[in-house]
N, CA, C and O atoms as CSV, one atom per row, in Angstrom:
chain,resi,resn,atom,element,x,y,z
A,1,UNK,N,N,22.182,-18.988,-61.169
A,1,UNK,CA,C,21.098,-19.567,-60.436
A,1,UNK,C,C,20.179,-18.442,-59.963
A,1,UNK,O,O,20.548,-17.407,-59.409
A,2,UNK,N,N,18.719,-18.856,-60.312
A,2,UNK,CA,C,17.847,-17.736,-59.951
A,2,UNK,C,C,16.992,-17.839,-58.832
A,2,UNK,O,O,16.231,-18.807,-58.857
A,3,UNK,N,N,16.925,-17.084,-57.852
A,3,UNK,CA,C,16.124,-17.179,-56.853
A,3,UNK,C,C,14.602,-16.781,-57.023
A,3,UNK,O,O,14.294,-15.610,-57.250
A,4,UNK,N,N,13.890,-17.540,-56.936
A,4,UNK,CA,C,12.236,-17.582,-57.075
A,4,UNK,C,C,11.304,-16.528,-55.974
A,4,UNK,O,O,11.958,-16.476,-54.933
A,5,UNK,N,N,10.276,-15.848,-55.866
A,5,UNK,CA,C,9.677,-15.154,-55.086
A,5,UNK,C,C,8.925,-16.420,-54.522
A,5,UNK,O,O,8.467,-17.344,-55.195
A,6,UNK,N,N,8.886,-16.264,-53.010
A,6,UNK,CA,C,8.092,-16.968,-51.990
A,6,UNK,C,C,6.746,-16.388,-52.709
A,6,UNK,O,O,6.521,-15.229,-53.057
A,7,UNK,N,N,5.636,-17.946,-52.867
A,7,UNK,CA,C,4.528,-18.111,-53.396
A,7,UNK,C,C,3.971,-17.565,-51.726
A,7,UNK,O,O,4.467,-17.765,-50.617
A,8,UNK,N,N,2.951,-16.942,-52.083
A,8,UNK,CA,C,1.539,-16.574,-51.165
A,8,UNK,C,C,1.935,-15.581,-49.987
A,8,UNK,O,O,1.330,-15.280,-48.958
A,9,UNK,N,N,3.433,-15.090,-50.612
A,9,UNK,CA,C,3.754,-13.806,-49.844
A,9,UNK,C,C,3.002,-12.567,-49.727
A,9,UNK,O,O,2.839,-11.876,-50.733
A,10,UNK,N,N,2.417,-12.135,-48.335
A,10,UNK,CA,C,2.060,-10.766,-48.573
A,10,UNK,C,C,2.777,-9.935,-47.622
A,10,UNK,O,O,3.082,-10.324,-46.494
A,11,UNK,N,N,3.179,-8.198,-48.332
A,11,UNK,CA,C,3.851,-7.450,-47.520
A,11,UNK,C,C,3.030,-7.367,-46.336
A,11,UNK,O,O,1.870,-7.776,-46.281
A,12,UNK,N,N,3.547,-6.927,-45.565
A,12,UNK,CA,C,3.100,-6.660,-43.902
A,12,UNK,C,C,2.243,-5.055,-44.281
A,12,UNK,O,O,2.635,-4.344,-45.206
A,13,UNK,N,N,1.340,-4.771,-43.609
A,13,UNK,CA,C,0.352,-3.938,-44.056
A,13,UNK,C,C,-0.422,-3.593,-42.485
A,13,UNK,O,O,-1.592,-3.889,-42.239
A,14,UNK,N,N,0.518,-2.908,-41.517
A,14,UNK,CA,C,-0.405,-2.472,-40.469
A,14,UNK,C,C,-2.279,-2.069,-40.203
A,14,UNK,O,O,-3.128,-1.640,-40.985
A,15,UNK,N,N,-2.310,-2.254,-39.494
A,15,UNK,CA,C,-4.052,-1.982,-39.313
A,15,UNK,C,C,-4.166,-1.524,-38.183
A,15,UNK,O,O,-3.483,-1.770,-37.188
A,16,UNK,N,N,-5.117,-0.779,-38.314
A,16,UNK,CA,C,-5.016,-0.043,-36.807
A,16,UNK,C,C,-5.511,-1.117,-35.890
A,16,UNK,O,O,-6.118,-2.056,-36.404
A,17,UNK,N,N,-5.322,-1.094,-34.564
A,17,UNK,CA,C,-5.084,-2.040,-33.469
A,17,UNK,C,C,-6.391,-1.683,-32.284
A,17,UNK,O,O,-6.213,-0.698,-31.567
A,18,UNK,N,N,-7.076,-2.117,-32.191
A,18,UNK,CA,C,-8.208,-1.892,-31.335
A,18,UNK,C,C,-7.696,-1.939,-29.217
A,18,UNK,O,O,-7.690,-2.977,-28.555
A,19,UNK,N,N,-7.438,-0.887,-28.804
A,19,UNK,CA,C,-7.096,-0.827,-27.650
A,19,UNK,C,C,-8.130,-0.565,-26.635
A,19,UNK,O,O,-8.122,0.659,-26.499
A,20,UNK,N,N,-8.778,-0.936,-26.061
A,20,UNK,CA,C,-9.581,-0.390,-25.038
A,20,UNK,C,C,-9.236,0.659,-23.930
A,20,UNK,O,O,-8.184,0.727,-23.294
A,21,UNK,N,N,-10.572,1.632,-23.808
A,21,UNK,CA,C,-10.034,2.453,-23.826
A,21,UNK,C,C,-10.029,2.259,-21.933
A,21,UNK,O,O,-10.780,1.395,-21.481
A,22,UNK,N,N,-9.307,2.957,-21.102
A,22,UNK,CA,C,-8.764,2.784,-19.897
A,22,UNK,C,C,-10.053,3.334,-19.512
A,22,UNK,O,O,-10.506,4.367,-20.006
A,23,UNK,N,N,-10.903,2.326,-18.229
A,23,UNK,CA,C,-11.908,3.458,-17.194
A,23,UNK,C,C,-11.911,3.148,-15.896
A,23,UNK,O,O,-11.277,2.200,-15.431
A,24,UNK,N,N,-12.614,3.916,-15.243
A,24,UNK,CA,C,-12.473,4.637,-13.732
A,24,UNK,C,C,-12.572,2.809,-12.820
A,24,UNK,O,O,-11.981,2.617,-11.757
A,25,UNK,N,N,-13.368,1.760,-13.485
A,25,UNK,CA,C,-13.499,0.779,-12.426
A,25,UNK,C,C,-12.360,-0.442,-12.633
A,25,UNK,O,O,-12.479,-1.503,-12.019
A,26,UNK,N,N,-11.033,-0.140,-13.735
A,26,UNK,CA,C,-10.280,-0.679,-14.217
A,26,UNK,C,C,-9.451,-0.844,-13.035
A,26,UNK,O,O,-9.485,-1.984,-12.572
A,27,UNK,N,N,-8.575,0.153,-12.309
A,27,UNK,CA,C,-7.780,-0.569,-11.307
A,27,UNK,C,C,-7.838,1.394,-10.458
A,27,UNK,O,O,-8.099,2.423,-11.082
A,28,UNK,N,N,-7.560,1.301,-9.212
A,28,UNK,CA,C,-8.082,2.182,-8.251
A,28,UNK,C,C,-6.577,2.724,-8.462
A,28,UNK,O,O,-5.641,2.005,-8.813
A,29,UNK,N,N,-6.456,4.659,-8.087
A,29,UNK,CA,C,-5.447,5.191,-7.935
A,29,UNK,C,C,-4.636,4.976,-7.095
A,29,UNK,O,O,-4.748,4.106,-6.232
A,30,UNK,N,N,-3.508,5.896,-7.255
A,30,UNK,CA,C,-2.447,5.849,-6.147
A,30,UNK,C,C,-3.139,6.879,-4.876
A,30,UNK,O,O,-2.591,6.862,-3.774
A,31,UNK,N,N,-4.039,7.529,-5.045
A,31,UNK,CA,C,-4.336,8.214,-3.654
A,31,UNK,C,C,-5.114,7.086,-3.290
A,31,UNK,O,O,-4.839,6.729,-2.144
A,32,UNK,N,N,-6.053,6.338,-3.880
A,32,UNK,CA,C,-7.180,6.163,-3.490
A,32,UNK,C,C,-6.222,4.551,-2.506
A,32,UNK,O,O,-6.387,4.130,-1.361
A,33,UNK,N,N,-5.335,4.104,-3.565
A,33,UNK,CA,C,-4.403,3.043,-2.821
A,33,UNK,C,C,-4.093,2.985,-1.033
A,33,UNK,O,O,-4.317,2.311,-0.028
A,34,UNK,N,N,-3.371,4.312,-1.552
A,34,UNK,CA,C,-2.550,4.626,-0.055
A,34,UNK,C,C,-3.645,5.181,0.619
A,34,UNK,O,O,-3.090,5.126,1.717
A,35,UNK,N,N,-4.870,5.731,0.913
A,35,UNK,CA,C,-5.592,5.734,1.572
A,35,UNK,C,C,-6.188,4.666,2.005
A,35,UNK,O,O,-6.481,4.661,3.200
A,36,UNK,N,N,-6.535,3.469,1.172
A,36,UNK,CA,C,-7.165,2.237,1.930
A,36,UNK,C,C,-5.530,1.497,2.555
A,36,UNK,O,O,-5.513,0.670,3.467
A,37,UNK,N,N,-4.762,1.804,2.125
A,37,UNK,CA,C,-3.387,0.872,2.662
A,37,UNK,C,C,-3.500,1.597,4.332
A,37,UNK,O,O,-3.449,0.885,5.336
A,38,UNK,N,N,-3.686,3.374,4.398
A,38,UNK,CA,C,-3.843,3.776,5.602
A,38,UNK,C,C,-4.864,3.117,6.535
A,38,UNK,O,O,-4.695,2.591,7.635
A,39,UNK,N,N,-5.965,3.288,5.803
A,39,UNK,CA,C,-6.786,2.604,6.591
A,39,UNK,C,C,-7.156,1.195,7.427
A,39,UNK,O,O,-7.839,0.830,8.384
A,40,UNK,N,N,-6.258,0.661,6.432
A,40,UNK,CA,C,-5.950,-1.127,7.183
A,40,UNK,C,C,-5.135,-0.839,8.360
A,40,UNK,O,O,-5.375,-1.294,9.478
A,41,UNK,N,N,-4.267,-0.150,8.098
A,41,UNK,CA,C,-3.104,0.172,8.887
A,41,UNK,C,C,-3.543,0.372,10.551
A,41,UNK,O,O,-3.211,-0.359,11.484
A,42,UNK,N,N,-4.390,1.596,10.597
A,42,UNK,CA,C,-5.623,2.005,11.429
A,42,UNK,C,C,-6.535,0.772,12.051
A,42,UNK,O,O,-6.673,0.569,13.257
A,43,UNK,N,N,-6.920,0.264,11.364
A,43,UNK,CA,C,-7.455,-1.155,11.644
A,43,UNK,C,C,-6.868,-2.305,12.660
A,43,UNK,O,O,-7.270,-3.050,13.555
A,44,UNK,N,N,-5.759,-2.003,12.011
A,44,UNK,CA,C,-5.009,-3.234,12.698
A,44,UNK,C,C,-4.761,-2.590,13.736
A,44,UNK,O,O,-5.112,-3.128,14.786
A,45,UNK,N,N,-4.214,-1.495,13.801
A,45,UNK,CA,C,-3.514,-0.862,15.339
A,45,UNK,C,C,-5.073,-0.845,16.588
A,45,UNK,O,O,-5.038,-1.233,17.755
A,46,UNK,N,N,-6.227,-0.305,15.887
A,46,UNK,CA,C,-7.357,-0.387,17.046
A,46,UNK,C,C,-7.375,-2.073,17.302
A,46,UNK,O,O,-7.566,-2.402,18.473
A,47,UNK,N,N,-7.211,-3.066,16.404
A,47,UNK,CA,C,-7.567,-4.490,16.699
A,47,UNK,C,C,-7.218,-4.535,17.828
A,47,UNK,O,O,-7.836,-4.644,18.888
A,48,UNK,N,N,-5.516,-4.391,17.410
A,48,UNK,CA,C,-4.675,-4.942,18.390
A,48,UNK,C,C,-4.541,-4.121,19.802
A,48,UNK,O,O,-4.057,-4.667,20.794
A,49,UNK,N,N,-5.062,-2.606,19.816
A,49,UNK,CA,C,-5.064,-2.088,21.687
A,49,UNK,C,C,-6.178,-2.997,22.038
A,49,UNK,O,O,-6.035,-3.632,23.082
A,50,UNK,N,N,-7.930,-3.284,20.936
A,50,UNK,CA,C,-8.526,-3.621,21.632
A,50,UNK,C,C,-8.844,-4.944,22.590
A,50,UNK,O,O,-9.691,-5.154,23.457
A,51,UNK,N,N,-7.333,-6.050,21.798
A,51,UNK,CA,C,-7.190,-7.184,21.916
A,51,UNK,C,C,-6.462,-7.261,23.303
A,51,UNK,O,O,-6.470,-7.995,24.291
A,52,UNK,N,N,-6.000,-6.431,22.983
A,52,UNK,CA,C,-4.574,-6.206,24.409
A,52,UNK,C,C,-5.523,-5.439,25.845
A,52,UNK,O,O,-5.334,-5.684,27.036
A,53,UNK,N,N,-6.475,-4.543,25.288
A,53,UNK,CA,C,-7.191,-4.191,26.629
A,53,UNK,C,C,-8.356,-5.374,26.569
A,53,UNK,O,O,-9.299,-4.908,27.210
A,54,UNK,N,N,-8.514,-5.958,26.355
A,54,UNK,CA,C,-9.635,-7.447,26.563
A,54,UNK,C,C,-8.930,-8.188,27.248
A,54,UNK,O,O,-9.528,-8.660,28.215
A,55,UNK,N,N,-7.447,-8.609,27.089
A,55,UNK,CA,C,-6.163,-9.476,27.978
A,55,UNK,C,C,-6.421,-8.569,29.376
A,55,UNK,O,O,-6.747,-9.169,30.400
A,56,UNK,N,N,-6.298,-7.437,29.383
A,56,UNK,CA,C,-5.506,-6.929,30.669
A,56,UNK,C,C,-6.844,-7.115,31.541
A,56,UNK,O,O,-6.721,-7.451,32.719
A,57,UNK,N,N,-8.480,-6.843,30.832
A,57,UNK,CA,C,-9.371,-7.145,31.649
A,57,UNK,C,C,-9.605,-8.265,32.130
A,57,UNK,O,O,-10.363,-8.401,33.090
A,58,UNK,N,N,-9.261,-8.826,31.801
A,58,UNK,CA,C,-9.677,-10.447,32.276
A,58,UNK,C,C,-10.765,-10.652,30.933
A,58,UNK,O,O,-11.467,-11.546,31.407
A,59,UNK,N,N,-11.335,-10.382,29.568
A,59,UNK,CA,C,-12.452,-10.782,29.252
A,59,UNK,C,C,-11.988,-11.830,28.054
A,59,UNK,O,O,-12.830,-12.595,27.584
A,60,UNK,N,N,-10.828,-11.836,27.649
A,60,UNK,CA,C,-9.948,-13.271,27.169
A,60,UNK,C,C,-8.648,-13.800,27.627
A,60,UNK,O,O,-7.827,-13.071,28.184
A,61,UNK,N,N,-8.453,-15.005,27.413
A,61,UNK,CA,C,-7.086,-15.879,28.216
A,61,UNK,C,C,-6.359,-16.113,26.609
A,61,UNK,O,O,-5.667,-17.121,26.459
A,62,UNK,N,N,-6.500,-15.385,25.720
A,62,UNK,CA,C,-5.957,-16.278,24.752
A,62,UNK,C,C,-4.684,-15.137,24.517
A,62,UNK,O,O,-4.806,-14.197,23.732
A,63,UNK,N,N,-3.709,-15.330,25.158
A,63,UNK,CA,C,-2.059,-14.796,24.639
A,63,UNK,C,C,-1.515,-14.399,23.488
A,63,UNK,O,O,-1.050,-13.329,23.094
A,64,UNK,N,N,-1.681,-15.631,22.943
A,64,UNK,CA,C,-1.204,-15.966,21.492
A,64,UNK,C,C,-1.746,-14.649,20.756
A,64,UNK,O,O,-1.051,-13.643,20.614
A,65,UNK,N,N,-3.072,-14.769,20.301
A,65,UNK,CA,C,-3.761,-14.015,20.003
A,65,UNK,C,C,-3.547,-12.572,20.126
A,65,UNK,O,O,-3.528,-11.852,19.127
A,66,UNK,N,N,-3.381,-12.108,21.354
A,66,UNK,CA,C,-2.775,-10.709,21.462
A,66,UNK,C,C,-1.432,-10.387,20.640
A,66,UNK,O,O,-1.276,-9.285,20.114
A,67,UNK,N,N,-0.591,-11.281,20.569
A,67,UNK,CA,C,0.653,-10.931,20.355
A,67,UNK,C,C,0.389,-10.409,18.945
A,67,UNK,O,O,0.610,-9.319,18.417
A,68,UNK,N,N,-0.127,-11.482,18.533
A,68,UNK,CA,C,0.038,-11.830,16.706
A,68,UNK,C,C,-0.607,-10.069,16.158
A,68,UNK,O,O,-0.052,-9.349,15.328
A,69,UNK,N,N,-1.860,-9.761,16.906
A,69,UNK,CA,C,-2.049,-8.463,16.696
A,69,UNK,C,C,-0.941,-7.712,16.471
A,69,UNK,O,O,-0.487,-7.165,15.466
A,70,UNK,N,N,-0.502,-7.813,17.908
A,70,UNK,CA,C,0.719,-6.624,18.080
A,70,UNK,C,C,1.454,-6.583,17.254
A,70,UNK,O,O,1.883,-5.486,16.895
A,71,UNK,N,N,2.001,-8.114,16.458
A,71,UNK,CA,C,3.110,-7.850,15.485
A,71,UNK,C,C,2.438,-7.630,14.158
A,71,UNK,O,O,3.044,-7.130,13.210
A,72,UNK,N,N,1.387,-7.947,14.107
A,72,UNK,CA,C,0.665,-7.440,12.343
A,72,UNK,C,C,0.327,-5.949,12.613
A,72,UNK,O,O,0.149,-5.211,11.644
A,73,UNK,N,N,0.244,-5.544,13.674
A,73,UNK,CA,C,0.437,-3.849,14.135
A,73,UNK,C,C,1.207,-3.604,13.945
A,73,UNK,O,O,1.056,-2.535,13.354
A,74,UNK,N,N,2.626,-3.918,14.022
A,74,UNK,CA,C,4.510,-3.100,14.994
A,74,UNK,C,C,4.684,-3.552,12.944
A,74,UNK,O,O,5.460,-2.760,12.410
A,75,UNK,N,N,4.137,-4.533,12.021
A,75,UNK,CA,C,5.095,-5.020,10.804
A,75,UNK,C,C,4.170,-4.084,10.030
A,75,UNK,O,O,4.866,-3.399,9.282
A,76,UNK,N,N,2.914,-3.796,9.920
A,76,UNK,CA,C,2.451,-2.713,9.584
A,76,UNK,C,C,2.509,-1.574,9.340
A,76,UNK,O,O,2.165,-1.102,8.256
A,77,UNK,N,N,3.176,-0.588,10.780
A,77,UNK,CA,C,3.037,0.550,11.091
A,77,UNK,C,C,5.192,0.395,10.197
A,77,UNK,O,O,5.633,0.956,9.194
A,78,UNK,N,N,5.758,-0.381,10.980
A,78,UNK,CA,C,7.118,-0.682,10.232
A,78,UNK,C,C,7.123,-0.722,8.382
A,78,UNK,O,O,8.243,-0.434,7.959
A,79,UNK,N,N,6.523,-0.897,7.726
A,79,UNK,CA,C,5.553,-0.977,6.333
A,79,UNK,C,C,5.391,0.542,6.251
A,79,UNK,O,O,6.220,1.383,5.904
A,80,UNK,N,N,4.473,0.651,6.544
A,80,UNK,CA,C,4.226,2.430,6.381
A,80,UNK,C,C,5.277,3.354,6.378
A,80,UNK,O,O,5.525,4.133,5.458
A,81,UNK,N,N,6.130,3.205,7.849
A,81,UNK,CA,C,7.238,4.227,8.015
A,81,UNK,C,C,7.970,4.467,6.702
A,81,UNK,O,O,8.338,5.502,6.147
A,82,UNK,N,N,8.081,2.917,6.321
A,82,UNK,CA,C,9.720,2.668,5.299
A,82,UNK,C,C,9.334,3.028,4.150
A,82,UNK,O,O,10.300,3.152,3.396
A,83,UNK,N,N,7.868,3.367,3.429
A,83,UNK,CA,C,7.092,3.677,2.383
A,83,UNK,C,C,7.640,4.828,2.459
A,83,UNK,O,O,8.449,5.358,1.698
A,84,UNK,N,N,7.088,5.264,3.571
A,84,UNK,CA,C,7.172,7.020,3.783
A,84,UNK,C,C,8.263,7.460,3.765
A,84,UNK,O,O,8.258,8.646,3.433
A,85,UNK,N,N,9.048,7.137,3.931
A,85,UNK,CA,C,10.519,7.453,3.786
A,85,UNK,C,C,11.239,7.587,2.795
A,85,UNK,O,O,11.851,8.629,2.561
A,86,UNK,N,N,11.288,6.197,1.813
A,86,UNK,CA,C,11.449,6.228,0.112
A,86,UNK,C,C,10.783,7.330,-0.582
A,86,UNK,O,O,11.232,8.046,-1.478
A,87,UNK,N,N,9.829,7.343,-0.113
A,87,UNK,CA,C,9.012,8.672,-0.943
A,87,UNK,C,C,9.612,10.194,-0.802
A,87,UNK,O,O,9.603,11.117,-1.616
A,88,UNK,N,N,10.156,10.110,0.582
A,88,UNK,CA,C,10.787,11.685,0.898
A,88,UNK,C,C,11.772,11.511,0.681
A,88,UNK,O,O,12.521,12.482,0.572
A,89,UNK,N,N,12.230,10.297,0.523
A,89,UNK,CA,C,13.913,10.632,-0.013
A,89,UNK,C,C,13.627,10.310,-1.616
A,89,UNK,O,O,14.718,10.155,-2.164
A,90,UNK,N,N,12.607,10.167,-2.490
A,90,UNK,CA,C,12.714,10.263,-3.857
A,90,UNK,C,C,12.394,11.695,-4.178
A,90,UNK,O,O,13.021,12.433,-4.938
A,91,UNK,N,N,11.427,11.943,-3.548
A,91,UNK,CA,C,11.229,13.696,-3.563
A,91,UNK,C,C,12.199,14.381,-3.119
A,91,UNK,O,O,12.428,15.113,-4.082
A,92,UNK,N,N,12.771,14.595,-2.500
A,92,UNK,CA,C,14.432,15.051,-2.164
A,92,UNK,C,C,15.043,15.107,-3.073
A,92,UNK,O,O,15.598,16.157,-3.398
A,93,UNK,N,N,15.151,13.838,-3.869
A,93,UNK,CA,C,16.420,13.513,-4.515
A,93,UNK,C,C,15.910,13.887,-6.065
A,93,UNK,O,O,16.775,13.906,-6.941
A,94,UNK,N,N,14.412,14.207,-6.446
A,94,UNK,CA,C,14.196,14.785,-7.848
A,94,UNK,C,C,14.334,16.712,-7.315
A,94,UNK,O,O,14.743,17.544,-8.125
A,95,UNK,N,N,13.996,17.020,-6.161
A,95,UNK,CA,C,13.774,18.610,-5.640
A,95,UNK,C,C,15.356,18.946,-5.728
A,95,UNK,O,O,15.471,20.088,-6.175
A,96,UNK,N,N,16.648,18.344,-5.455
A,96,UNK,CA,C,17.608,18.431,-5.869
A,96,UNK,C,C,18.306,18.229,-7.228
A,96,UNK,O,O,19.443,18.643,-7.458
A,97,UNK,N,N,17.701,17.702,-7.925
A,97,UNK,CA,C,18.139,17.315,-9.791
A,97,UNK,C,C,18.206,19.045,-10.074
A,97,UNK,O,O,17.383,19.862,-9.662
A,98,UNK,N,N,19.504,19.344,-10.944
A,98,UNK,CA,C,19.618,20.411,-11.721
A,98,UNK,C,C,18.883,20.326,-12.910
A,98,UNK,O,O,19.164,19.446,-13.724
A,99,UNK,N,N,18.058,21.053,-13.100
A,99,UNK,CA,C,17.061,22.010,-14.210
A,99,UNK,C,C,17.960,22.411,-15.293
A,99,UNK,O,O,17.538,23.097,-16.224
């Protein structure tokens, strides 16, 4: 019994592949990242003293409001620390790898 060649077969025949090429307004660096991540950071912490010294003056009654600062401040600045930390203990832990 003879096996027949598949009609309208063609070998596979690569072509080069059109990739675009990567540019500057494609997606923002890792400095440029962690500098605006700092800067929110900053943000939030002035919000929230300035929310908290507006309470203590008498120039708002709204509580709530203060707090929520404080904790998108305290989960923030908590955010940052724990970043910062992974990072010095990954740098540690490649500054220790044997060469």
């Amino acid at each position: 019994m003879a096996i027949g060649p598949i009609s309208g077969f063609q070998p596979f025949q690569p072509t080069q592949i059109h990739r675009p090429e990567p540019s500057q307004s494609a997606g923002a660096g890792f400095a440029e990242r962690v500098g605006n991540a700092v800067e929110d950071l900053a943000a939030s912490q002035n919000k929230a003293a300035e929310s908290a010294k507006a309470f203590e003056l008498g120039k708002t009654s709204d509580l709530a409001s203060v707090m929520v600062d404080q904790q998108i401040s305290s989960l923030g600045f908590q955010f940052a620390l724990n970043v910062r930390n992974k990072a010095l203990s990954a740098y540690r832990d490649i500054m220790n790898m044997p060469v």
